[in-house]
N, C-alpha and C positions, 0 to 999 in steps of 0.2 A: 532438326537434330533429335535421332531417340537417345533417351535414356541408355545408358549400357550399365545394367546390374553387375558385370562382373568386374566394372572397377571399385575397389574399394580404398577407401581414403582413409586415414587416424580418425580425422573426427565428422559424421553424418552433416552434412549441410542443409538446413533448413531455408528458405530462401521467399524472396518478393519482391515484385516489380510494379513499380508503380510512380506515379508523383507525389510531389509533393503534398499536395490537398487530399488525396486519398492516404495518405502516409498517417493520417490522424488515426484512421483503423488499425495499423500498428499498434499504437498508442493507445488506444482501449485494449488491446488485446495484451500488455505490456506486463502484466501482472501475470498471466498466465506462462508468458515465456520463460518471464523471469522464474516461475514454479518449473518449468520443462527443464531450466540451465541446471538449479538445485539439485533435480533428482536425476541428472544425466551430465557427467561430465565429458561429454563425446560428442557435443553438439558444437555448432558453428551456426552463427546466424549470419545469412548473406540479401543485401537488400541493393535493389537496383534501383536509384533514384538519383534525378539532378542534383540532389541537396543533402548532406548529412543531416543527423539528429540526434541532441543527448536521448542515449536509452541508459539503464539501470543493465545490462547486457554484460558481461565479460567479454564473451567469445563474438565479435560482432563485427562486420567487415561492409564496408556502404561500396558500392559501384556507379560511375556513370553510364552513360553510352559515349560518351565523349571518348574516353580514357581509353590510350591506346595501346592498341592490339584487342582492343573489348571485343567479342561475341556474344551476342544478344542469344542465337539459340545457344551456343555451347553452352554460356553459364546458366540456362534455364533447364539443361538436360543433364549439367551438373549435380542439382539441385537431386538432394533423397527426397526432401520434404516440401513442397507448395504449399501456401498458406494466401488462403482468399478469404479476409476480414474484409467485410463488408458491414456494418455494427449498424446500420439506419438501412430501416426497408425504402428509401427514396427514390427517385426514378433514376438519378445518376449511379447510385450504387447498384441499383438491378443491371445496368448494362456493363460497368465493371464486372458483376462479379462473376457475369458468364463469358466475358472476353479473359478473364485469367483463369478460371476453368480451361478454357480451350485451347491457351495456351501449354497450361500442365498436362494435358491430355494427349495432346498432339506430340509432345515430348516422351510419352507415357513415364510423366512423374506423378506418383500417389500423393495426393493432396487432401490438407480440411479446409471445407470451407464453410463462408455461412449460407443459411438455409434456403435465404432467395435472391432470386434471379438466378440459379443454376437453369443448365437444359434441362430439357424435360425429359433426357433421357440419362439421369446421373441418377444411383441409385444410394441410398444410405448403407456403406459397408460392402458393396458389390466393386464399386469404381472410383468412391467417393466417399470421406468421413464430414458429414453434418456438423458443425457448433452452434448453437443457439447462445451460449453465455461460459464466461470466462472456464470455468469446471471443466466444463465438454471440449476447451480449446486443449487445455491441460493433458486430459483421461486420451484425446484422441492422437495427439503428436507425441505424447508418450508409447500409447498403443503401436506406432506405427517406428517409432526408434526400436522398442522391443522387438518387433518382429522384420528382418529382411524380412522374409516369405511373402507378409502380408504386404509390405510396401511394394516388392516387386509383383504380387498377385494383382493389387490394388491399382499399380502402372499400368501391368499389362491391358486391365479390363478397360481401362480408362481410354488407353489408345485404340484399343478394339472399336469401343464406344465412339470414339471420333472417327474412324474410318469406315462403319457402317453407317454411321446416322450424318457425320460432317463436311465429310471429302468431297470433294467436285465429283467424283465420279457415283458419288450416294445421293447427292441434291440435283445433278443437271438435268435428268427429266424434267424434277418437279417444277426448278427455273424454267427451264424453257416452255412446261407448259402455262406458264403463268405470264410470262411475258407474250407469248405466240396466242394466248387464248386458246389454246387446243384441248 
């Protein structure tokens, strides 16, 4: 499901998917939302997990997959904002946090995420906003409420980005000659 720019909602939904055990990078990143809520009262936090959690959060709505009539891509293509905290360079987070890259992108939702395990084709500010520390979560999900343009700029590039570099039809040479040894 893409993104559609031209719905617009009362208030931007910023939005995450994830379990439980990655849900702790919420939670480091908890302080800076709570800066995002402050200086934006138009926000909605929507988080897709088996499990609720106290947050410090006003505006804050938890989802299953259970829950029914749920859609996993609608409400990912709902989403204004993506957010891939990833807060530990470990090996399990490097693979998270290019599987929800690729889900925002494939959605062409304008997302921050953190700086590793992205593709190698996601650029700072082109497709993609970088965070290294709480500041930069803040400066760049601010940045991205402030400006439709740039969010839907930010979309667009992002789904462009998976459809040249991610799609079946962009990889199946290179599978097949890898598999075939051709």
């Amino acid at each position: 499901e893409l993104k559609n720019h031209k719905n617009v909602t009362k208030n931007l939904i910023i939005g995450w998917m994830g379990s439980p055990e990655n849900f702790e990078n919420i939670k480091k990143i908890e302080d800076a939302l709570i800066e995002v809520e402050m200086k934006n009262n138009n926000v909605k936090f929507v988080f897709i997990c088996r499990e609720t959690f106290e947050l410090k959060l006003n505006n804050v709505e938890f989802l299953k997959w259970a829950d029914e009539g749920f859609d996993y891509f609608k409400t990912i293509a709902s989403f204004d904002i993506g957010l891939a905290p990833m807060m530990e360079a470990n090996e399990r987070n490097l693979a998270k946090t290019a599987f929800k890259t690729l889900e925002y992108m494939s959605s062409g939702v304008a997302f921050v995420s953190s700086p590793w395990g992205t593709p190698e084709h996601l650029e700072h500010g082109e497709n993609v906003l970088l965070a290294h520390n709480n500041k930069e979560w803040t400066v760049h999900i601010c940045s991205l409420i402030l400006s439709k343009e740039k969010r839907e700029q930010m979309g667009q590039n992002a789904y462009k980005t998976m459809v040249d570099k991610f799609s079946y039809s962009a990889v199946y040479k290179e599978i097949k000659n890898i598999l075939l040894h051709d």
